[in-house]
C-alpha positions as CSV (number, residue, x, y, z in Angstrom):
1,X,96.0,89.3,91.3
2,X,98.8,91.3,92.9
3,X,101.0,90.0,95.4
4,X,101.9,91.9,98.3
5,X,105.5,92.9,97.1
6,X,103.8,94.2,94.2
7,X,101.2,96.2,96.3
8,X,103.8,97.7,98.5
9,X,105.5,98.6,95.3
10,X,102.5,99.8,93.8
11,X,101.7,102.2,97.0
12,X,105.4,103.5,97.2
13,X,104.5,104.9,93.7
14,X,100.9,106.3,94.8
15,X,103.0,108.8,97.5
16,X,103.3,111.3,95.5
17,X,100.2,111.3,93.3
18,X,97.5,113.4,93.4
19,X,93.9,112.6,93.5
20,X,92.5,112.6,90.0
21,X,89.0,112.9,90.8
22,X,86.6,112.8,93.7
23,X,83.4,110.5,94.4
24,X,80.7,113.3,95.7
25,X,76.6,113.0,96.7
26,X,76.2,111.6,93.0
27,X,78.1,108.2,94.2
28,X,79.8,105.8,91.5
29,X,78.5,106.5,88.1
30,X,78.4,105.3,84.4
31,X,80.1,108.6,83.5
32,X,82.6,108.7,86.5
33,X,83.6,104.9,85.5
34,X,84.5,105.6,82.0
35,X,86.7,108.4,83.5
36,X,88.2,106.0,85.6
37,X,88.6,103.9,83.3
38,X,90.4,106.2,80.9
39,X,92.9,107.7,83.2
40,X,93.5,104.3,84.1
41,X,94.6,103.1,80.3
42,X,96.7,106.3,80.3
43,X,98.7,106.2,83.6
44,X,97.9,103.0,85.2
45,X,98.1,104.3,88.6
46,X,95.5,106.5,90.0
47,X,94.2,108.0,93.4
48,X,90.1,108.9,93.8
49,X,89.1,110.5,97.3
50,X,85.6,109.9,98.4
51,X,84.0,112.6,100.3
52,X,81.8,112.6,102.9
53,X,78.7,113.8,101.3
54,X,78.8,111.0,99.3
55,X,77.2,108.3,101.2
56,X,79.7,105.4,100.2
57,X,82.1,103.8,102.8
58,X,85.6,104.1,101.6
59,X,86.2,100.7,101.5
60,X,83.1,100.0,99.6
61,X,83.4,102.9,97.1
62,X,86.5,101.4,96.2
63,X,85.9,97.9,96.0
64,X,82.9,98.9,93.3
65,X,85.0,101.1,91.1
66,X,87.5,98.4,91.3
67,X,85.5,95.9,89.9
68,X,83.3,98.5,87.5
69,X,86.5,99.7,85.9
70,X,88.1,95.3,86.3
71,X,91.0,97.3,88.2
72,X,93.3,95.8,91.1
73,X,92.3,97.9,94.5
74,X,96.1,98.7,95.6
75,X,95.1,100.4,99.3
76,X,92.6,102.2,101.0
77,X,93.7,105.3,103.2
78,X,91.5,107.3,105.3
79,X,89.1,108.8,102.2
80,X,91.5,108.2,99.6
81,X,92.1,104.9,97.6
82,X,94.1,103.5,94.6
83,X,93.6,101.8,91.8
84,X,96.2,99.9,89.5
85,X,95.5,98.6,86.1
86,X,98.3,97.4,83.4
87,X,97.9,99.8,80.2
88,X,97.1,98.5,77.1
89,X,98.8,101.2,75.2
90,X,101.0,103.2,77.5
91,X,102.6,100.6,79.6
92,X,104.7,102.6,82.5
93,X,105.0,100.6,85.4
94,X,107.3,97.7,85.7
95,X,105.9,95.3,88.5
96,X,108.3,93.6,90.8
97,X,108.4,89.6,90.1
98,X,106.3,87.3,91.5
């Protein structure tokens, strides 16, 4: 669980990125999750936009690929939200103390 130092931290870094993907009309699937997933275990912060045609609320689309891909669900912005998960392998970010 992330505190909120740690999320503000977390979103200062998410400024700048781009969105690595995009939930359209075929909604949150196996195929996007494992995608997910794997960009997570290689930068550990990502951005996914949902568009409109996708019949998802924001909030909702990101609170299931949160848990689908047992990532922490930094913000949600407008259409776009991020996701944060510690790499196993490539370890990057350095989270601010508890």
């Amino acid at each position: 669980m992330l505190t909120s130092k740690q999320r503000a931290y977390l979103r200062s870094l998410a400024v700048d990125l781009p969105e690595i993907t995009q939930i359209g009309k075929g909604g949150i699937t196996d195929n996007l999750i494992a995608g997910l997933s794997e960009a997570l275990e290689k930068r550990e912060l990502i951005k996914v936009k949902t568009l409109p045609n996708s019949g998802l609320e924001n909030r909702e689309a990101a609170e299931e690929a949160a848990a689908r891909c047992e990532a922490e669900l930094v913000a949600v912005i407008g259409r776009v939200f991020v996701l944060y998960r510690e790499s196993e392998k490539h370890k990057k970010i350095i989270l601010p103390i508890k």
